[in-house]
C-alpha positions in Angstrom: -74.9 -24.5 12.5 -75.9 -27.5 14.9 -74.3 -30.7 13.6 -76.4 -33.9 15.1 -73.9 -36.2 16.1 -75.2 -39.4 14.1 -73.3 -41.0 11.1 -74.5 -44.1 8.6 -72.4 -46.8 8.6 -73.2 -48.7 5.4 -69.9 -51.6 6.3 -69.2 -54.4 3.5 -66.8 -57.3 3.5 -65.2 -57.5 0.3 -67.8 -60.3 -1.7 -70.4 -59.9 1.0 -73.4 -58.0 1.2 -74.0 -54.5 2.7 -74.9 -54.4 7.1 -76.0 -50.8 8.3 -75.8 -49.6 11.8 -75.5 -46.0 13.3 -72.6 -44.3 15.0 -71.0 -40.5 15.4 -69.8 -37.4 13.7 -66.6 -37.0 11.2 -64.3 -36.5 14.4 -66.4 -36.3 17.7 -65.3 -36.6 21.4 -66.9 -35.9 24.9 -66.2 -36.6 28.7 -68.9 -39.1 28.9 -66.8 -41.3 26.7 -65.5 -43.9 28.5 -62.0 -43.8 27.5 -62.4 -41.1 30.4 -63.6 -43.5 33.1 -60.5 -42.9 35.4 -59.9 -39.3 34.4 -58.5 -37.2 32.1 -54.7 -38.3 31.7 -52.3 -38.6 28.7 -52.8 -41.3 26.4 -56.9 -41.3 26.3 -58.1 -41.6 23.0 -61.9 -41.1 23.2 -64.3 -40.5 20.9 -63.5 -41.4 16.8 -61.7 -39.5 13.8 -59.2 -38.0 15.2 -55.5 -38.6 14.8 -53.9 -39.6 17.6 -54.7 -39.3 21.5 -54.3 -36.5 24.4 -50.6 -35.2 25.7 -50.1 -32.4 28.1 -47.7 -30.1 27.9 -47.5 -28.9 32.0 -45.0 -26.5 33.6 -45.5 -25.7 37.8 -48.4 -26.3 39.7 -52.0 -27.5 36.9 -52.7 -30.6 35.9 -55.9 -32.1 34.5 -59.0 -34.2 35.5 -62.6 -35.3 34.6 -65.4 -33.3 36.6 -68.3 -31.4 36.5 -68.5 -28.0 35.2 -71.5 -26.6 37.0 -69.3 -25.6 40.3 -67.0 -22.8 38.6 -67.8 -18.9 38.8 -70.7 -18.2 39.6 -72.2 -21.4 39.8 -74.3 -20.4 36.4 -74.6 -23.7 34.5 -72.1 -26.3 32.7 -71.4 -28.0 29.7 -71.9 -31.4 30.9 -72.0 -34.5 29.4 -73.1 -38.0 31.5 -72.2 -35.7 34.3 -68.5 -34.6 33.4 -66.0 -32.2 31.4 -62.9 -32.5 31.1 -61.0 -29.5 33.7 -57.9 -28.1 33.7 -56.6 -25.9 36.7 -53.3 -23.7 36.9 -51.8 -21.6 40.0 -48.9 -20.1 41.4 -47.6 -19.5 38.0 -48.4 -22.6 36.4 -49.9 -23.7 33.1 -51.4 -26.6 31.2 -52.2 -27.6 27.7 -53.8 -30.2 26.1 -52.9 -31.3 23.0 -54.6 -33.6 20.3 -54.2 -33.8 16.4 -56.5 -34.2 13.8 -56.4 -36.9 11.2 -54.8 -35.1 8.6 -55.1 -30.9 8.5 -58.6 -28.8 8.5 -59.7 -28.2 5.0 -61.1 -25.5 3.7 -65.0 -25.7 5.0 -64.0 -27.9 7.6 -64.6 -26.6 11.0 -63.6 -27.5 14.5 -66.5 -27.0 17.5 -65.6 -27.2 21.1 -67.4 -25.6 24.3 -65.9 -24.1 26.8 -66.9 -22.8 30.5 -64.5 -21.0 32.0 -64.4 -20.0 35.8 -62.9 -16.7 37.0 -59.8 -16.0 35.9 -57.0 -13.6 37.9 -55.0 -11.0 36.5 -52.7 -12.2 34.4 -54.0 -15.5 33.6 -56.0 -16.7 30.6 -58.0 -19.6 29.6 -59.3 -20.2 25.8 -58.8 -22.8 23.2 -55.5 -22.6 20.4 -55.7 -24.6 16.6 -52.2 -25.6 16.4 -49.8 -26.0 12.8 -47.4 -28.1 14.6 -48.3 -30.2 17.4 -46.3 -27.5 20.1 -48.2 -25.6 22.3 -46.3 -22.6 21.0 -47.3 -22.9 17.8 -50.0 -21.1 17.7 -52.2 -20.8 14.1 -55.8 -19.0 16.4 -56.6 -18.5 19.7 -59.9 -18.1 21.4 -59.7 -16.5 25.0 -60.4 -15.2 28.4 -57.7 -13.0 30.3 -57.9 -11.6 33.7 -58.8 -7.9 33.9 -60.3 -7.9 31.0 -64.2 -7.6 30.4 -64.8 -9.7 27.0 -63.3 -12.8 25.0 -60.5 -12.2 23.0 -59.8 -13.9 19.6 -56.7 -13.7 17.3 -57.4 -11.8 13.6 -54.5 -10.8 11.9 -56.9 -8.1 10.6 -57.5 -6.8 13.8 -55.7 -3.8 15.2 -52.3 -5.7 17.2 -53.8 -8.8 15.7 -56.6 -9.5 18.7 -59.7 -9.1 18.0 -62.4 -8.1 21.1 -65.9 -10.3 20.5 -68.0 -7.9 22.7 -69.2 -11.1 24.5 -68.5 -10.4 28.1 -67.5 -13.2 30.9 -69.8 -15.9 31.3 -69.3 -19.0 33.5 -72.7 -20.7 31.9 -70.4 -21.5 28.9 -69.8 -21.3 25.5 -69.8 -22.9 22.3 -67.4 -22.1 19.8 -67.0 -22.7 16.1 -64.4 -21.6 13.9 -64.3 -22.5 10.7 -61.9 -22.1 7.8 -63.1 -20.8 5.2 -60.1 -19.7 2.6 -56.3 -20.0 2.8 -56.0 -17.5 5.5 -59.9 -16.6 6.3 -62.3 -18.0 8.5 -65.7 -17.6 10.5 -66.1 -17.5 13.8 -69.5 -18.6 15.4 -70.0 -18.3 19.5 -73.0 -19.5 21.0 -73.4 -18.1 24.6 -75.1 -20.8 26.5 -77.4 -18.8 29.0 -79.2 -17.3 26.1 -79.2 -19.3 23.2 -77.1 -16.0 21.3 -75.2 -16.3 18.0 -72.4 -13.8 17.9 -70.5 -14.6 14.0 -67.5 -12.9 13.4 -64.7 -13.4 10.3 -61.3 -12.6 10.5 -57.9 -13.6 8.5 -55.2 -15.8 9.9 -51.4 -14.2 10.1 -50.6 -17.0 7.0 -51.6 -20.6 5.0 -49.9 -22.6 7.8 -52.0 -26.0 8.0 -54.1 -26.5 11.0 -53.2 -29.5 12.4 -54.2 -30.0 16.0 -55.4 -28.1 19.1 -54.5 -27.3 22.4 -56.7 -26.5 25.4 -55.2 -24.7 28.2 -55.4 -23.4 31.5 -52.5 -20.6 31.9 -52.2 -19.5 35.6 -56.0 -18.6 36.2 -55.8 -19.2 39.5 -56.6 -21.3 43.1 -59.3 -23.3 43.7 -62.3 -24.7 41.9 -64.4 -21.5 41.2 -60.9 -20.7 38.4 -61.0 -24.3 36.8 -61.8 -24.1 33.5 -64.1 -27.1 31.3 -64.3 -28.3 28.1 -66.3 -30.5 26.0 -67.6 -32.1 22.8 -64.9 -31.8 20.4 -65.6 -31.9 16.9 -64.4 -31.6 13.3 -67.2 -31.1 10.9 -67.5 -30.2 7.3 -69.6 -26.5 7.8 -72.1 -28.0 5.1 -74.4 -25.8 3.3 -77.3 -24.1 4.6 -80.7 -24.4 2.7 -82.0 -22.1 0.5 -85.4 -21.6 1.7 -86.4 -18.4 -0.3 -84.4 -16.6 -3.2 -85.6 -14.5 -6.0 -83.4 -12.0 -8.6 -84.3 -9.6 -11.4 -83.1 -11.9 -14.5 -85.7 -14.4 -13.2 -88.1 -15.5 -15.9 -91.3 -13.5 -14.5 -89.6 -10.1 -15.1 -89.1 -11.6 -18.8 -91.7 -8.4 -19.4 -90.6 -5.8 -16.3 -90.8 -5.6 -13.0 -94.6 -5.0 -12.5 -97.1 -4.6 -9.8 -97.9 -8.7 -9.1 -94.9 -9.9 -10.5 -93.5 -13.0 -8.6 -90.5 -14.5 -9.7 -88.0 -16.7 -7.5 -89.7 -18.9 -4.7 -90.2 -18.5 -1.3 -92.1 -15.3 -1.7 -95.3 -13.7 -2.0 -95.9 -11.6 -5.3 -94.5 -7.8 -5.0 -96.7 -4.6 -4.1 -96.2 -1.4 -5.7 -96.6 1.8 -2.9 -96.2 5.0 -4.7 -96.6 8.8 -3.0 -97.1 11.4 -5.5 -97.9 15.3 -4.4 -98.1 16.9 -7.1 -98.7 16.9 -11.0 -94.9 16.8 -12.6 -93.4 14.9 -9.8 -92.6 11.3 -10.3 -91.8 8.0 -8.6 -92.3 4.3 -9.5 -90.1 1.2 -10.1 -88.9 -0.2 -13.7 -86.5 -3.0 -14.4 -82.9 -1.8 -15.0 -81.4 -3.7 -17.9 -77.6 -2.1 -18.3 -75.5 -1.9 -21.3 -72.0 -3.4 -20.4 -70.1 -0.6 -22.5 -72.3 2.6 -20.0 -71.1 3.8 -17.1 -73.9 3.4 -14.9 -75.4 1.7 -12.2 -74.7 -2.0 -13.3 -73.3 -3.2 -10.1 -75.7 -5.6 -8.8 -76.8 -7.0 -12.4 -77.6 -10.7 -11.7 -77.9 -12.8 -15.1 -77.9 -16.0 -16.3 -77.0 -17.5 -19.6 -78.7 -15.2 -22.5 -80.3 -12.6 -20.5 -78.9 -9.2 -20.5 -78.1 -8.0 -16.8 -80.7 -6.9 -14.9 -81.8 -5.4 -11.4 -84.8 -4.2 -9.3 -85.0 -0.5 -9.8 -86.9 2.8 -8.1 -87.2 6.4 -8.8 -88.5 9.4 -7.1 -88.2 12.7 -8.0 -89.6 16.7 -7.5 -89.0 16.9 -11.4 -89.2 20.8 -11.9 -91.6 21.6 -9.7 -89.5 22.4 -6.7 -92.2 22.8 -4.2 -90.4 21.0 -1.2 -93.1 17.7 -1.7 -92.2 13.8 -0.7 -92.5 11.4 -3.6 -91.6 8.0 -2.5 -91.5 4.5 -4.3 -92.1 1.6 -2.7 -92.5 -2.4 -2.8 -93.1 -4.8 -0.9 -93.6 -8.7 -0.4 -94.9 -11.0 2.1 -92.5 -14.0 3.1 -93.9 -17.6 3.0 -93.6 -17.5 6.2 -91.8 -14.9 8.6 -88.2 -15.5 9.5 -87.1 -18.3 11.9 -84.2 -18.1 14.8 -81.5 -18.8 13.3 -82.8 -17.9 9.3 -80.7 -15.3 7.7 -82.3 -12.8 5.1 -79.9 -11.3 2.3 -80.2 -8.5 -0.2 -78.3 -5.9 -2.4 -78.5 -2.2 -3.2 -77.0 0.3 -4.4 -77.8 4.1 -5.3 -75.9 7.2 -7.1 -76.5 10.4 -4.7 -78.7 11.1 -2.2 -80.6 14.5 -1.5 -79.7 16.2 1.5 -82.1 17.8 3.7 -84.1 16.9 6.4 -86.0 13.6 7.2 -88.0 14.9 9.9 -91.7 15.9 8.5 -91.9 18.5 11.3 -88.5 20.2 9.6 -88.2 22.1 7.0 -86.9 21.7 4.0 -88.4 17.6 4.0 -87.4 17.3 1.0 -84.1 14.6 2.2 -83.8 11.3 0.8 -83.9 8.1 1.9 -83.5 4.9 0.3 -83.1 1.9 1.6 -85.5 -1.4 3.0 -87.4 -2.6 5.6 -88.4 -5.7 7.3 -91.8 -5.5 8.7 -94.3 -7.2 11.0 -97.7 -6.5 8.9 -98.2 -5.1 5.2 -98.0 -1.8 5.6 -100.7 0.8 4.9 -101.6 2.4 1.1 -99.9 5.7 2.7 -96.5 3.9 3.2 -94.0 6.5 4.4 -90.5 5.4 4.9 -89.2 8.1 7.6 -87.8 6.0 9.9 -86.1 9.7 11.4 -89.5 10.7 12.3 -90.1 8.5 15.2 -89.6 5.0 13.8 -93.3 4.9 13.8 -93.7 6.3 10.4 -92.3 3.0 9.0 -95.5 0.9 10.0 -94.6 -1.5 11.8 -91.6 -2.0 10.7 -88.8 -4.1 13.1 -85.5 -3.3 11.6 -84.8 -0.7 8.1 -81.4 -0.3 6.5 -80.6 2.6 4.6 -78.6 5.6 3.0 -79.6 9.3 4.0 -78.8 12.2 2.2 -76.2 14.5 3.6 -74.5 11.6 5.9 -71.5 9.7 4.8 -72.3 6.2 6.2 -75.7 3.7 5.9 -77.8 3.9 8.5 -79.6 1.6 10.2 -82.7 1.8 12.7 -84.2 -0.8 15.1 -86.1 -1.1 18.5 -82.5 -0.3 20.5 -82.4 3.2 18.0 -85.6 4.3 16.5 -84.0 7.2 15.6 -80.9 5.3 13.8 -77.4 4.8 14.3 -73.9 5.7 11.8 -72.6 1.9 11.4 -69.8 3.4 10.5 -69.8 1.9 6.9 -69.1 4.6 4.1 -71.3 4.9 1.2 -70.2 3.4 -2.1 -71.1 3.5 -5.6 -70.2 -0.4 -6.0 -73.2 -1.3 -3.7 -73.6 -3.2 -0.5 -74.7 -6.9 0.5 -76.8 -7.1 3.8 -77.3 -9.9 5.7 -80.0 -10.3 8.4 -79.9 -12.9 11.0 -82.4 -13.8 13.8 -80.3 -14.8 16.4 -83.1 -15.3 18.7 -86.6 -14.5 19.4 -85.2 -10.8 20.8 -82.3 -10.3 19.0 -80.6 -10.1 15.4 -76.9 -10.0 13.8 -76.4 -8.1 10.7 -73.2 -7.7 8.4 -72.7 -5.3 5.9 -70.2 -5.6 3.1 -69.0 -3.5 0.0 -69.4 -4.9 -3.2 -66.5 -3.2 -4.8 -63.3 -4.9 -5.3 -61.7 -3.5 -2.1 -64.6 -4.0 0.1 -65.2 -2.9 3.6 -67.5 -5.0 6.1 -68.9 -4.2 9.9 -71.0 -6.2 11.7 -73.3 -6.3 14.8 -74.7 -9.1 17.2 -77.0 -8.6 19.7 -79.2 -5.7 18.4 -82.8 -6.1 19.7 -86.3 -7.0 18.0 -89.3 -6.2 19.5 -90.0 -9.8 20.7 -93.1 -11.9 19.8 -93.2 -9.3 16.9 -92.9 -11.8 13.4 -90.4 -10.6 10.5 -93.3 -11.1 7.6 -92.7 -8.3 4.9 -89.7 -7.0 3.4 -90.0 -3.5 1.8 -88.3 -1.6 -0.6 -88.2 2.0 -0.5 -86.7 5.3 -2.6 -87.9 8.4 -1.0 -86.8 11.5 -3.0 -83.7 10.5 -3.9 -83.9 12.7 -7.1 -81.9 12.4 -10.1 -80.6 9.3 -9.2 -82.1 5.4 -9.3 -81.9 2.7 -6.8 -81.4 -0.6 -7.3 -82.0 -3.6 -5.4 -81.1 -7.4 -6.5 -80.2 -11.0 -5.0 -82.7 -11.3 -2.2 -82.3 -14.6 -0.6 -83.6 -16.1 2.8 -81.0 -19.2 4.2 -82.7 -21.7 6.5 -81.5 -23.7 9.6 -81.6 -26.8 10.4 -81.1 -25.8 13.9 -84.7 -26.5 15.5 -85.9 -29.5 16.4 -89.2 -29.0 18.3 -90.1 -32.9 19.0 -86.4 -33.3 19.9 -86.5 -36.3 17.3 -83.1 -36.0 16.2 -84.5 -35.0 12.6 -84.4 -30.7 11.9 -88.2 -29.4 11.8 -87.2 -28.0 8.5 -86.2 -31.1 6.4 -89.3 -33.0 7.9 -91.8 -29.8 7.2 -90.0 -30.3 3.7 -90.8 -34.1 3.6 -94.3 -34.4 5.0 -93.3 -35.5 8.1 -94.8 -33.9 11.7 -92.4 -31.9 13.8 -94.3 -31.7 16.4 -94.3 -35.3 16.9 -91.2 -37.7 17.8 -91.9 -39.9 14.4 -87.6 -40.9 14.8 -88.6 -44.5 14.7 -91.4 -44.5 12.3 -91.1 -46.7 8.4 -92.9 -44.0 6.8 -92.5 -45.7 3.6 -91.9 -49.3 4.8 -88.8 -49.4 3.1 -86.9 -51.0 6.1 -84.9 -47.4 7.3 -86.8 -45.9 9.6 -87.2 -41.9 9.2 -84.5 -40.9 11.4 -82.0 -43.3 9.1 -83.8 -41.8 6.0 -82.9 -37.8 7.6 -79.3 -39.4 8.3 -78.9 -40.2 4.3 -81.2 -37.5 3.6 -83.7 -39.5 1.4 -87.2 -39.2 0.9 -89.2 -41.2 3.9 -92.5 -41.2 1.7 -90.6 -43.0 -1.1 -90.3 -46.5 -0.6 -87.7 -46.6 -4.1 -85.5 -43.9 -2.1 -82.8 -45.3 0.0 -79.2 -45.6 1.2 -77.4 -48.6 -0.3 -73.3 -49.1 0.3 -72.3 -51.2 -3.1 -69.0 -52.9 -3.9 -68.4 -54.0 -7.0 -66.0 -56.1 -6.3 -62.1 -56.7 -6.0 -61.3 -56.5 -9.7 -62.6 -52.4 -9.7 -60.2 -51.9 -6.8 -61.1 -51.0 -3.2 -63.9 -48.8 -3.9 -67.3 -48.3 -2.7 -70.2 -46.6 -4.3 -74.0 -45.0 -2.2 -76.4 -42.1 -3.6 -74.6 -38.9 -1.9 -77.2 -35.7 -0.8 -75.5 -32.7 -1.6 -76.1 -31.1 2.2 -74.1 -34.4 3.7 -69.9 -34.5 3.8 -69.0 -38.9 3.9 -65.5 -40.5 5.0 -64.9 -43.9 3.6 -63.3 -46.2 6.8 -62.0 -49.3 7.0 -60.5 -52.5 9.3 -58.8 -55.4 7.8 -60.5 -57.9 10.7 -64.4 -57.1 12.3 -63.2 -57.8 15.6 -60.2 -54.7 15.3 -62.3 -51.3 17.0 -59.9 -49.0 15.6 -61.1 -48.0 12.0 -58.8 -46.2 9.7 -59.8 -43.7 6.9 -57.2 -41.8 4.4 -57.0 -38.3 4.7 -58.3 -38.1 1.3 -61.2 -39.7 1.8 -62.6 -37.4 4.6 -65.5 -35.1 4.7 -66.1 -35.3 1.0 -69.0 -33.1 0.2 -72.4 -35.2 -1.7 -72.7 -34.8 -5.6 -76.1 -34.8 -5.1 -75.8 -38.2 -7.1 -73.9 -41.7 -6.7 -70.3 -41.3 -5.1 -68.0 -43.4 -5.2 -64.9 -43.6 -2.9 -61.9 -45.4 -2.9 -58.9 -46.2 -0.6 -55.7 -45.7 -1.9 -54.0 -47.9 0.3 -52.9 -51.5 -0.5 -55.8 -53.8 0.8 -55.7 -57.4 1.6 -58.0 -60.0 0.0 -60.7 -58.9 2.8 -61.0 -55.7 4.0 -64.6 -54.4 5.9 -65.8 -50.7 4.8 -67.9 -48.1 6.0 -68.9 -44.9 5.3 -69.5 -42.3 7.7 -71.7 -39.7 6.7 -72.2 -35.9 8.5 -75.5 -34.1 8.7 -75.8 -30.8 9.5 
């Protein structure tokens, strides 16, 4: 997720009224700082948030400077900023690391981001990025890296077989940018952004134990002589991984299925109404949809019931069946929807299914017996024809149009799934189950997609795969929903979601094109400095506090109420913005101080009020810092 490196500073003196200014992220630091002016030594303290400033642990011949990155490798690119990075080298056996804490330890849905461009590295040496839980360069809690003789990046996942996981992403000296993120005790994501392409490659993985992250080390260990094996880094930050918008969601205990799932029917938002498809051959064969509504105390296929308070559980469900007829004939059920609008780099599309047995047989309409099942869906570029087929085995072509389908075929042990790089389908390796699957879709760019597939059950399996290609230009606008002659057995799909990014910013305006298309502002036009509402805050300050620029009664406001309530300050908090209350005791004094409480708080969505626990004097100025995403 792109995190815009602005804050609001709302900053009171205790009896005086509220100033406002702008400033940077919840910890941020880059080489164009100018702590860095003379280099990169021990003791710079750059950038703000952080909790203390560089060391370097060095043993034989490395040592560390400011430069620029575009001169390593292969001369591809850099990672820049005002001209500089800040380099390490190591030879002849020698090794660096740089060290800095954070203010406190990384919280659950905290993340740290760095990029990193590393040059070539010889055999035996390595160059990566280490989170720390003691400020040693040994102590290593996760490591992100790039070892001679090998072809890809390396990250540490307890999970993984010998604890290393391999990302698939192979050496690149146009950089990278990385993002973990912890996300549990011992879990957490992984997001890498390779820099020549613009690709998202999202990984998760478990940590060996709860240790607390408390710092990290960057280091260069022995990759080699000369600047073509330096290795760069650059804008370090900690950020709360806030979360992403709901742009489109929908499930079967909404209020329009109140009477069934029917032909029309349009519940949820974000969506166009559904289309019923059905194929029927022959008198006594069947195929259609209904709306599953399970009893609790049967054992049946209640997996993916979605309810809310006073409405039995309920799903999506299909059927198609020969019945008695037996005449080798294809009934098929289908549905379909049109998005709002057809999914964006960087949106995310979600669903659930599950399904009892399949029938076996083959797929292939040229083969007989075709009488095998699929079931499954499909994301589409057009609404497909009145004769929908689902047979992505038969040529890909048969789906109509259809970019990407993800299924379960009778006779096979694993889901399926078929794109432009496999028409005819590939095993992802992921066994059937009767518990259901979640799959998640995401455009990574105009050419290419990431999808993760995960067991519902309570011992769940997951696999995932970046980098699988789209037929470009070719807009995701339809999802489908298919059972083809699954026979005695339903299918049931639920929880279909589509998650936004605030990622894109066509005008370059510092505001995302999806919160101003969501507050009637142009993307296409650089409106930053504009008083839409003549309110005072100019749009970009009302994206920074998230409040509504056509609403002149909307706005950010820091209030204190005064010495008597304790140190405490009180604002209107967005529930998509993390705030860290600072403070200095005298307005001259640069260094401001914040509590490690009192750091990337996630919004209530209403006022918020934070306090510092430390003893204050009679006058103490405050701020609050606030993140976007």
């Amino acid at each position: 997720m792109k995190q815009i490196k602005w804050w609001i500073v709302g900053t009171i003196l205790a009896g005086f009224g509220p100033l406002s200014s702008l400033g940077a992220g919840l910890a941020t630091d880059t080489a164009a700082d100018t702590a860095y002016a003379g280099g990169w030594v021990a003791g710079n303290n750059g950038g703000s948030g952080w909790g203390g400033a560089w060391t370097f642990s060095t043993v034989g011949t490395a040592g560390s400077f400011a430069g620029t990155s575009v001169s390593n490798g292969f001369d591809q690119g850099g990672i820049d900023t005002g001209n500089k990075a800040w380099a390490l080298f190591g030879n002849s056996g020698g090794r660096i690391n740089a060290l800095r804490p954070f203010n406190g330890w990384l919280n659950q849905g905290q993340s740290f981001k760095v990029r990193m461009d590393n040059g070539f590295v010889g055999a035996g040496g390595k160059v990566g990025v280490r989170l720390l839980d003691a400020m040693d360069a040994s102590a290593i809690q996760w490591d992100f890296y790039f070892a001679g003789g090998l072809a890809n990046y390396q990250f540490r996942d307890a999970g993984s077989l010998f604890g290393v996981a391999d990302s698939g992403i192979p050496y690149t000296d146009a950089g990278l940018e990385l993002q973990f993120t912890l996300t549990g005790p011992t879990n957490f994501t992984l997001q890498v952004i390779t820099l020549a392409d613009g690709v998202r490659h999202t990984f998760s993985g478990t940590l060996s134990d709860a240790d607390p992250i408390l710092g990290v080390s960057l280091y260069n260990d022995n990759a080699g002589l000369g600047p073509d094996y330096d290795a760069f880094f650059n804008q370090a930050e900690i950020l709360y991984d806030l979360p992403a918008p709901v742009r489109a969601s929908d499930h079967a205990s909404d209020s329009a299925y109140a009477s069934g799932w029917a032909d029309g029917s349009n519940g949820g938002t974000g969506f166009g109404p559904w289309i019923f498809l059905n194929s029927i051959e022959n008198a006594g064969e069947a195929a259609g949809q209904f709306l599953a509504v399970n009893d609790p105390l049967v054992a049946d296929n209640d997996d993916l019931n979605c309810s809310t308070s006073g409405v039995p559980p309920k799903a999506w469900a299909m059927y198609a069946n020969e019945g008695s007829t037996g005449d080798d004939n294809i009934q098929i059920a289908a549905a379909y929807r049109s998005l709002t609008t057809p999914l964006a780099v960087g949106e995310t599309l979600s669903i659930d299914f599950e399904h009892g047995g399949v029938q076996g047989g083959s797929l292939n309409a040229n083969v007989q017996p075709r009488t095998g099942g699929f079931v499954g869906f499909a994301l589409r570029t057009y609404a497909p024809p009145l004769q929908f087929d689902p047979d992505p085995f038969n040529a890909f072509a048969s789906l109509n149009n259809a970019s990407f389908a993800c299924g379960f075929r009778g006779g096979f042990s694993n889901y399926q799934v078929y794109d432009l790089s496999n028409p005819s389908g590939f095993d992802t390796g992921l066994p059937y189950t009767t518990d259901g699957i979640r799959v998640t879709f995401t455009v990574t760019s105009t050419t290419t997609y990431s999808l993760v597939m995960t067991q519902l059950g309570s011992n769940p399996q997951s696999v995932s795969f970046n980098n699988r290609s789209l037929n470009p230009g070719t807009p995701l606008a339809y999802i489908g929903l298919f059972d083809r002659n699954a026979e005695e057995n339903d299918t049931f799909f639920n929880n279909l979601s589509i998650v936004g990014s605030w990622d894109t910013d066509a005008d370059m305006d510092g505001m995302a094109d999806l919160w101003e298309n969501e507050n009637g502002l142009n993307s296409t036009t650089n409106d930053a400095a504009v008083d839409t509402d003549l309110d005072g805050d100019s749009n970009l300050a009302e994206y920074l506090a998230d409040t509504n620029p056509g609403n002149s009664n909307d706005y950010f406001l820091v209030s204190y109420p005064g010495p008597e309530n304790g140190d405490t300050v009180s604002f209107p908090a967005s529930s998509i913005r993390a705030y860290t209350l600072e403070y200095v005791d005298h307005p001259t004094n640069a260094t401001w101080s914040s509590h490690p409480s009192q750091i990337g708080l996630l919004g209530n969505g209403g006022i918020l009020t934070l306090t510092n626990p430390a003893t204050a004097p009679l006058q103490r100025h405050y701020r609050v810092k606030v993140q976007v995403p």
